[in-house]
C-alpha positions in Angstrom: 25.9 78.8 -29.2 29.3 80.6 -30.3 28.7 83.1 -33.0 30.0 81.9 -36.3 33.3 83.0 -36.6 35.1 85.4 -39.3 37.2 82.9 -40.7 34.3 80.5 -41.2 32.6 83.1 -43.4 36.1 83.9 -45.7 35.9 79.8 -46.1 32.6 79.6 -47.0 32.9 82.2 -49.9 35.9 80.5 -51.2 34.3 77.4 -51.3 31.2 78.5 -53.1 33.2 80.5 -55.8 34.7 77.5 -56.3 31.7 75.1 -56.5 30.0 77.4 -58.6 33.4 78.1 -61.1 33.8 74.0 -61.2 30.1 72.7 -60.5 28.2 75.0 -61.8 26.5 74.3 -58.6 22.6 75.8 -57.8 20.4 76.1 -55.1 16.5 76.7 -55.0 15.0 77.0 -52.3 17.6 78.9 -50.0 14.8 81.0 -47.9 13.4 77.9 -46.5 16.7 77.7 -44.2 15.7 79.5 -40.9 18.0 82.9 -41.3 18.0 82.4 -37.1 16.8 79.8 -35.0 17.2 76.4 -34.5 16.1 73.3 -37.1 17.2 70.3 -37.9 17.9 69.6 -41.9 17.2 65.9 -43.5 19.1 65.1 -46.8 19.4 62.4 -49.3 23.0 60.7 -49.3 25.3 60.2 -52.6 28.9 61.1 -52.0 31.2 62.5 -49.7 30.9 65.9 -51.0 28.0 66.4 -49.6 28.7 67.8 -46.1 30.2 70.3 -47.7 27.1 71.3 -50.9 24.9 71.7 -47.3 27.2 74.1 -45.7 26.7 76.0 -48.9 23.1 76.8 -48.6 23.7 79.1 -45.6 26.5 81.2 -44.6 25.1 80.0 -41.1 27.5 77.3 -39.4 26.2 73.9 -39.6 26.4 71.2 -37.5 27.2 67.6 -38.8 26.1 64.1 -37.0 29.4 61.9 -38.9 30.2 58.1 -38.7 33.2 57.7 -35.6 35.0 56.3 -38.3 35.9 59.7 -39.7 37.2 60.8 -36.7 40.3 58.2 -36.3 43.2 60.6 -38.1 43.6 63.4 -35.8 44.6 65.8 -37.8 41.3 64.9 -40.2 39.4 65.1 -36.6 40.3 68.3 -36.1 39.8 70.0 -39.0 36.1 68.4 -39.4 35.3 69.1 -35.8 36.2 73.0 -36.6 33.9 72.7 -39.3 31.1 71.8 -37.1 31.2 67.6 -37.1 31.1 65.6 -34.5 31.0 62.0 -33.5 28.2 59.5 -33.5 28.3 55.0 -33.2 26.1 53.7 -35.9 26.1 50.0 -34.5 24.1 51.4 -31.3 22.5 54.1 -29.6 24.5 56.5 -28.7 23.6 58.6 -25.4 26.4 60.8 -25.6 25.4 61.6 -29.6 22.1 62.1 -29.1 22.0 64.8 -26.5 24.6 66.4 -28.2 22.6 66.6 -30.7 20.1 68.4 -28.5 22.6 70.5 -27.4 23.1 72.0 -30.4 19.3 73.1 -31.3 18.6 74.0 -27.7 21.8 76.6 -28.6 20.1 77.5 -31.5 22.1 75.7 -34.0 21.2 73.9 -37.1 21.6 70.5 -37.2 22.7 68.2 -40.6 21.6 64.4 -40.6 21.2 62.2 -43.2 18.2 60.0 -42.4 19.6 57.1 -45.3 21.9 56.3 -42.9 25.2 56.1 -45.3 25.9 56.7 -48.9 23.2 55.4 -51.7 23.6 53.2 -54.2 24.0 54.0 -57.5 21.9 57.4 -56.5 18.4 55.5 -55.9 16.7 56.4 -52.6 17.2 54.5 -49.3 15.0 53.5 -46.8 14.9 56.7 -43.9 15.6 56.0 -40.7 13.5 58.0 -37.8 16.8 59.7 -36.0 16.0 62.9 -37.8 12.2 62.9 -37.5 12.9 61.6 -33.2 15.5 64.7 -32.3 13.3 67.3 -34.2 10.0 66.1 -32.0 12.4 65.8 -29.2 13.5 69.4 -29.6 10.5 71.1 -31.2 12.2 72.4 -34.1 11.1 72.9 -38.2 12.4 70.0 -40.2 14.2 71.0 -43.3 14.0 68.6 -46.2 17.1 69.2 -48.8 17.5 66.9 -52.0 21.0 66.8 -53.9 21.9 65.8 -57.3 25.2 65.5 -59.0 27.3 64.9 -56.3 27.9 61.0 -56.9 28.7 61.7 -60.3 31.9 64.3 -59.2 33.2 61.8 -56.3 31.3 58.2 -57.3 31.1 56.0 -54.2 34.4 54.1 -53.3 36.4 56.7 -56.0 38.8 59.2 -54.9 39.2 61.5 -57.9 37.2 64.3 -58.5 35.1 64.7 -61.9 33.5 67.8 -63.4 29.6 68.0 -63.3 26.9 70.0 -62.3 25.3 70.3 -58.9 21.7 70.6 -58.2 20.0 71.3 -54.6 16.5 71.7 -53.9 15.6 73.1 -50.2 12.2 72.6 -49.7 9.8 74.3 -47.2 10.0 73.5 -43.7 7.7 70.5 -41.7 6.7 71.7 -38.3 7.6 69.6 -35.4 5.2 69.2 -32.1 7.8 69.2 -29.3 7.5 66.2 -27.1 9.2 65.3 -24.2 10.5 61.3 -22.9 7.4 60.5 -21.4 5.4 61.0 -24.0 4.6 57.9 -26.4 5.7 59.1 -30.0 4.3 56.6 -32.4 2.2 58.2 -34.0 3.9 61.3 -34.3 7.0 59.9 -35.5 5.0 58.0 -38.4 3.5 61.3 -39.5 6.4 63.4 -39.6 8.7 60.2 -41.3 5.4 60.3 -43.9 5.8 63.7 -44.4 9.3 64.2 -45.1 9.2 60.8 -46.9 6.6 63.1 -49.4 8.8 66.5 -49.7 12.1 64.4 -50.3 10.2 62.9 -53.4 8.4 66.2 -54.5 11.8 67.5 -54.2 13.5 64.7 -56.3 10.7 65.0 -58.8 11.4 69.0 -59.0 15.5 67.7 -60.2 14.1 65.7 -62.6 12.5 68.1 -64.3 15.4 69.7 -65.2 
């Protein structure tokens, strides 16, 4: 895995002045992010904004699974490629996705999903899908759950201009993952770890509503 580069670093401090200036944006929980290491990090899904609130928690480059759909303009490709996103088909397992995906935590990389799937409605919860909770088992790595508030307010689903709010994130403490390899059955597994981040994404959301 490439070091993360100078000009990565000068981009992330621009952008988080500038969150923080127009969003008052905050994050608890920062030190649950691995300072080195591999792990992959599981987030709730509001608005398009929040690829880039992630990539705020660490100075540490992140890695992105996005929709192919994203990756039809070129120059848009390959701007969000050099930000660490890359490719995945939704409609069916993809091979090529998926062991990139391992790739990238065998390298020592963090890896961003977002288990929802797409975007949520009007902010409420979706149903998780098991893609985060399968590569983390796969690879054997911590699974970082991350809540986010705000962000659907500032860019609304299906709107294009920007709005001032506030940001919230809450990082919570990371779920260990037994590594298991393809020959393994995973069931059960699988169903505890889903449980378990299914319970920190709520303790988390409960923490935001606190305030």
């Amino acid at each position: 895995m490439k070091e993360t580069p100078l000009w990565y670093y000068f981009l992330w401090g621009l952008t988080l002045i500038i969150f923080k200036v127009s969003f008052k944006i905050k994050i608890r929980g920062k030190g649950n992010i691995p300072s080195k290491g591999p792990a992959v990090v599981a987030s709730n899904h509001l608005s398009y904004l929040d690829p880039i609130v992630l990539g705020l928690i660490t100075p540490r480059r992140m890695n992105f699974i996005a929709k192919e759909e994203l990756f039809g303009n070129s120059l848009f490709r390959a701007l969000i490629t050099q930000l660490g996103a890359f490719p995945l088909k939704r409609e069916r397992f993809d091979r090529a996705g998926y062991e990139r995906a391992l790739a990238i935590l065998r390298e020592g990389g963090i890896l961003i999903l977002f288990p929802e799937g797409t975007r949520a409605q009007h902010g409420k919860p979706g149903h998780l899908r098991q893609g985060a909770v399968r590569i983390a088992l796969r690879a054997g790595v911590p699974l970082v759950p991350i809540v986010i508030a705000g962000t659907d307010s500032i860019l609304p689903r299906g709107k294009r201009t920007i709005r001032l709010g506030k940001i919230r994130v809450e990082v919570g403490k990371p779920l260990a993952a037994v590594k298991l390899d393809k020959t393994q059955d995973s069931r059960r597994e699988t169903d505890e770890l889903l449980g378990s981040l299914k319970r920190g994404m709520k303790k988390l959301r409960d923490e935001l509503c606190k305030k």
